[in-house]
C-alpha positions in Angstrom: 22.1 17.1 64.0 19.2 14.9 62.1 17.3 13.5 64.6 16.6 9.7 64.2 13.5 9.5 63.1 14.0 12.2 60.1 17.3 10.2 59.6 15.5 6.9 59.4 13.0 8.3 56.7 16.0 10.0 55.0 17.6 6.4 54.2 14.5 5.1 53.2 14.0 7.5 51.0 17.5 6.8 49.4 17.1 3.3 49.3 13.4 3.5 47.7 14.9 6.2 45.0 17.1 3.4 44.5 14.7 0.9 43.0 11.7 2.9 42.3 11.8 4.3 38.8 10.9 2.7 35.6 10.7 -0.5 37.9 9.7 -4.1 36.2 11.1 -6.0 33.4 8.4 -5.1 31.3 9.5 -1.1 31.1 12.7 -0.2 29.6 16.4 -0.3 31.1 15.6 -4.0 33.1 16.0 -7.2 31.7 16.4 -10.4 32.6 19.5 -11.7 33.2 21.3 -14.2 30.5 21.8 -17.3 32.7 19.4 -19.9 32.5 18.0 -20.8 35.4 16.9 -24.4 36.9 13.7 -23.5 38.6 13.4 -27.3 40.6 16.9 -25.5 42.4 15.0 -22.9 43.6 13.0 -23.5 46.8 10.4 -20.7 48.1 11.0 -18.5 51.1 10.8 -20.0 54.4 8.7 -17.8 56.8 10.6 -17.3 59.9 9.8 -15.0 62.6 12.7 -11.6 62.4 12.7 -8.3 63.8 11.0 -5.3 61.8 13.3 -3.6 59.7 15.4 -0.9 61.2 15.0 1.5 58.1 12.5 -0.2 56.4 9.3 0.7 58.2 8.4 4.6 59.0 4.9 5.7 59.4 4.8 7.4 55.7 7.4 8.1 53.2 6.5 9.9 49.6 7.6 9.1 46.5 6.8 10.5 43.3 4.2 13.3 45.4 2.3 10.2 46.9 2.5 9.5 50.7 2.3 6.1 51.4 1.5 4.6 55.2 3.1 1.6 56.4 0.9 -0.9 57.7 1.5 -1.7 61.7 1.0 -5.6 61.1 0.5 -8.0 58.5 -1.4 -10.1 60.1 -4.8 -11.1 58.0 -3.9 -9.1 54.8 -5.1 -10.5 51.3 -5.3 -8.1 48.2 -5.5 -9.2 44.6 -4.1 -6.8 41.3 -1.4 -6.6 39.1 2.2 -8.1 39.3 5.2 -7.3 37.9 8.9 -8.0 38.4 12.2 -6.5 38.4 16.0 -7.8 37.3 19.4 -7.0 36.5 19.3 -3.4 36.9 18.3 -3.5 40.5 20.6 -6.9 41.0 23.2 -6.2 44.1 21.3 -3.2 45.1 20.2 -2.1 48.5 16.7 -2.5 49.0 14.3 -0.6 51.5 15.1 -2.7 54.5 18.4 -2.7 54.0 18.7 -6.4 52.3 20.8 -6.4 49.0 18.6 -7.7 46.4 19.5 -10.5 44.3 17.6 -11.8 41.3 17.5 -15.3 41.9 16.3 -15.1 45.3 12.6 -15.3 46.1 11.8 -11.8 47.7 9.4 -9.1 46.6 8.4 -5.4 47.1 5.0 -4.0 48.2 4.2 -0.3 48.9 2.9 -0.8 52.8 3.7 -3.9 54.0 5.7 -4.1 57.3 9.3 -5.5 56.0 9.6 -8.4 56.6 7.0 -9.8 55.4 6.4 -13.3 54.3 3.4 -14.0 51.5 1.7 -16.5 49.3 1.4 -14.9 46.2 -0.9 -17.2 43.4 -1.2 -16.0 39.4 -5.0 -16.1 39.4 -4.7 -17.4 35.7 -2.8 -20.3 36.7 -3.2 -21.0 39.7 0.7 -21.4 40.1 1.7 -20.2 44.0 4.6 -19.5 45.4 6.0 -18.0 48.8 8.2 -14.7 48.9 10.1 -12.5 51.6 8.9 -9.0 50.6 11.7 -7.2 52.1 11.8 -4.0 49.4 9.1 -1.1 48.7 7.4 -0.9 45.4 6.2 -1.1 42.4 5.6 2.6 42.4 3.1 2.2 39.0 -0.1 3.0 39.5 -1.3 -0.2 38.1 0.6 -2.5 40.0 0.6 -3.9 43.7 3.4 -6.4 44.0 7.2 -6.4 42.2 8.6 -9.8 42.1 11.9 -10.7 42.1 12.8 -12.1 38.4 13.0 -15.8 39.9 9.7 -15.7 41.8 8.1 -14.0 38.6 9.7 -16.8 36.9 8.0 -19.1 39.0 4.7 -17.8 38.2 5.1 -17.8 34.7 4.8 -13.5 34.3 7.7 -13.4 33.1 7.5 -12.9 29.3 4.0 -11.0 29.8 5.9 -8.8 32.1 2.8 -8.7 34.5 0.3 -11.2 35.4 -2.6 -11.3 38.0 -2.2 -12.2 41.3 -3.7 -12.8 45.3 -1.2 -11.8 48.0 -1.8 -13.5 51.1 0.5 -12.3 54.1 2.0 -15.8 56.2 2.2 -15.9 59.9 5.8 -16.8 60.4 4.7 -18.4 64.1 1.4 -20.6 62.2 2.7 -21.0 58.5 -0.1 -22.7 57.5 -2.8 -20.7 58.9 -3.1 -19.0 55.4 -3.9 -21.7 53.8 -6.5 -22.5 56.2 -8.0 -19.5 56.1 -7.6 -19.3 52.1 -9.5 -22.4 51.6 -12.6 -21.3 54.0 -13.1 -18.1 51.4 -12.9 -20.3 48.5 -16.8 -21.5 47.4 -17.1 -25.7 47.3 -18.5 -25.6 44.4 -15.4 -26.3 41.4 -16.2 -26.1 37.9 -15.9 -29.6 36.5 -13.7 -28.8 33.8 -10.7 -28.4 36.1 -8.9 -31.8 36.6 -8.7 -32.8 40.2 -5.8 -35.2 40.9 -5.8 -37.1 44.3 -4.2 -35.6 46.6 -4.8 -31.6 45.7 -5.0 -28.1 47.6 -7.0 -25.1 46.6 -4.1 -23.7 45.8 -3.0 -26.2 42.9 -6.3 -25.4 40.9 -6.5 -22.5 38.6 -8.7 -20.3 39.3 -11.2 -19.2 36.9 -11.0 -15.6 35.4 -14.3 -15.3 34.4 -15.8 -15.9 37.8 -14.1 -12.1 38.9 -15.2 -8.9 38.6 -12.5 -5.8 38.0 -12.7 -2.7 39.9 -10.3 0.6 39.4 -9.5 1.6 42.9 -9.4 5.7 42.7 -9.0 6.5 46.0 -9.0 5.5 50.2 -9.9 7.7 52.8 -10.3 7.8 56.9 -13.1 10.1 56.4 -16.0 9.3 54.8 -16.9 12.9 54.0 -13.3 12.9 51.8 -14.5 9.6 50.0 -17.8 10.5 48.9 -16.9 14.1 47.4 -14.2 11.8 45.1 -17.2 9.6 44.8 -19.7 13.0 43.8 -17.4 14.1 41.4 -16.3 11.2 39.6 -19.8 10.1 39.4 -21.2 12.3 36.3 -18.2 12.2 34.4 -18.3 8.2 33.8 -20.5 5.6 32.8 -19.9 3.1 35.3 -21.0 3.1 38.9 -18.6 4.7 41.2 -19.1 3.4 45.0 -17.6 3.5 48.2 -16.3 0.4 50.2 -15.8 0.2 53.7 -13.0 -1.8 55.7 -11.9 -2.1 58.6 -8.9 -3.0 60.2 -7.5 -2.5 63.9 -10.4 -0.2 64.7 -9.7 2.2 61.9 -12.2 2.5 59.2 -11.0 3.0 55.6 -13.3 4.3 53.3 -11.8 3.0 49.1 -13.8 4.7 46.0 -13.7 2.1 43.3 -15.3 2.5 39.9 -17.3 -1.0 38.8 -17.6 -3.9 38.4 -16.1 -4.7 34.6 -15.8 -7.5 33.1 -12.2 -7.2 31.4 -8.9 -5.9 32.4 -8.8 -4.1 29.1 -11.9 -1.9 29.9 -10.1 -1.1 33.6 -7.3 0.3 31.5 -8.9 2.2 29.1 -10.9 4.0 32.5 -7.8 4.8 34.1 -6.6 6.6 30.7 -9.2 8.2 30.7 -9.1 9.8 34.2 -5.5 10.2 34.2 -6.4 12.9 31.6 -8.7 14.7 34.5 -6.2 14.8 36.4 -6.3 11.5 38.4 -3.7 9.7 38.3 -3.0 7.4 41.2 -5.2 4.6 40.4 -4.9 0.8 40.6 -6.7 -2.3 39.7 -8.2 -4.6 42.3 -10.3 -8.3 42.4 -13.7 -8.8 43.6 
């Protein structure tokens, strides 16, 4: 008999097969479904507090030969990359934690976050923000860190690019507005004074500017730093741009992340990751300074 941990990762695995492959509306065999939708029905997610998902949150699971770890808490987590969404092909679906995933709700997937989570997620070229439960894993694209549901990616107006850019800021369900707090404190005071300003505003109605950000291809993270810099040593003389080694750390455990930059366009990010996707190293993604 399976025991219930291997039986846990089993139906993760299922449900994750599920939803994982040519995910997005911008690849082929998704779309967007043919009802026209009133956006001012739609109201965000509410963050309330809710058990972890029973089948939603092992330690690792793989898919496509890459291990992924699930992240013990959400608490404090802000990334910025690529978005993109996923419709009618997935609609009425089971998704990783079990939730049955519906197009014109506004719920989202993401590799490690613990499921539930709630997040703010802003199009950094907008500065349009809205809130989602992520309560599904992927995108599984090496590009991407965030699938939206169809309305949500609606919402943020990525729709019809198929992607967009994007911060994700986790929410606290027991102090909901603590990201906000915490998202103005990291934003300078200084606004450029092209960008109108109407009384009353947030940070979070004004766009943000795209030239004021720097583009880095993450290649790799480690727990070791040894690990790190050999990616670092042999990426190095093959590139022109610098390759460097970032350290975090997060609930006493240090992650080591080879990125390659800064650059100044997206474009240039792309055309890098072709390039070492042909040497073999494929599992890349862009991030945000």
């Amino acid at each position: 008999m399976l025991n219930r941990k291997l039986f846990v990762v089993l139906i993760l695995a299922m449900a994750v097969g599920a939803c994982s492959s040519n995910r997005g509306g911008y690849l082929a065999g998704d779309n967007a479904p043919k009802i026209r939708v009133n956006l001012d029905t739609i109201a965000d997610a509410v963050p309330r507090h809710e058990p972890p998902s029973k089948y939603g949150n092992p330690d690792s699971y793989s898919v496509n030969g890459v291990t992924y770890h699930t992240l013990d808490s959400s608490q404090g987590f802000v990334e910025r990359g690529i978005a993109s969404w996923y419709g009618t092909k997935f609609h009425g679906r089971r998704t990783s934690s079990g939730d049955i995933y519906n197009v014109y709700a506004m719920t989202a997937a993401h590799k490690t976050l613990p499921l539930p989570t709630y997040a703010e997620v802003t199009n950094l070229d907008n500065g349009k923000t809205i809130i989602v439960k992520i309560n599904d894993r992927g995108p599984f694209h090496d590009q991407r860190i965030i699938d939206l549901s169809y309305v949500a990616a609606l919402k943020l107006d990525i729709v019809k690019t198929g992607t967009g850019r994007v911060e994700v800021r986790a929410i606290d369900p027991r102090a909901p507005q603590a990201h906000r707090m915490a998202k103005q404190a990291a934003t300078p005071n200084t606004l450029p004074v092209a960008v109108p300003m109407p009384e009353p505003t947030t940070i979070s109605q004004v766009p943000i500017p795209a030239a004021s950000q720097s583009f880095y291809l993450q290649v790799g993270a480690f727990s070791s730093f040894i690990n790190a810099d050999k990616l670092r040593s042999q990426l190095a003389p093959t590139i022109d741009n610098p390759v460097i080694i970032s350290k975090t750390v997060k609930q006493a455990l240090s992650v080591y992340r080879v990125r390659i930059g800064p650059m100044t366009h997206e474009q240039e990010v792309e055309q890098l990751a072709l390039k070492l996707a042909r040497q073999g190293i494929t599992h890349t993604s862009v991030v945000f300074d």
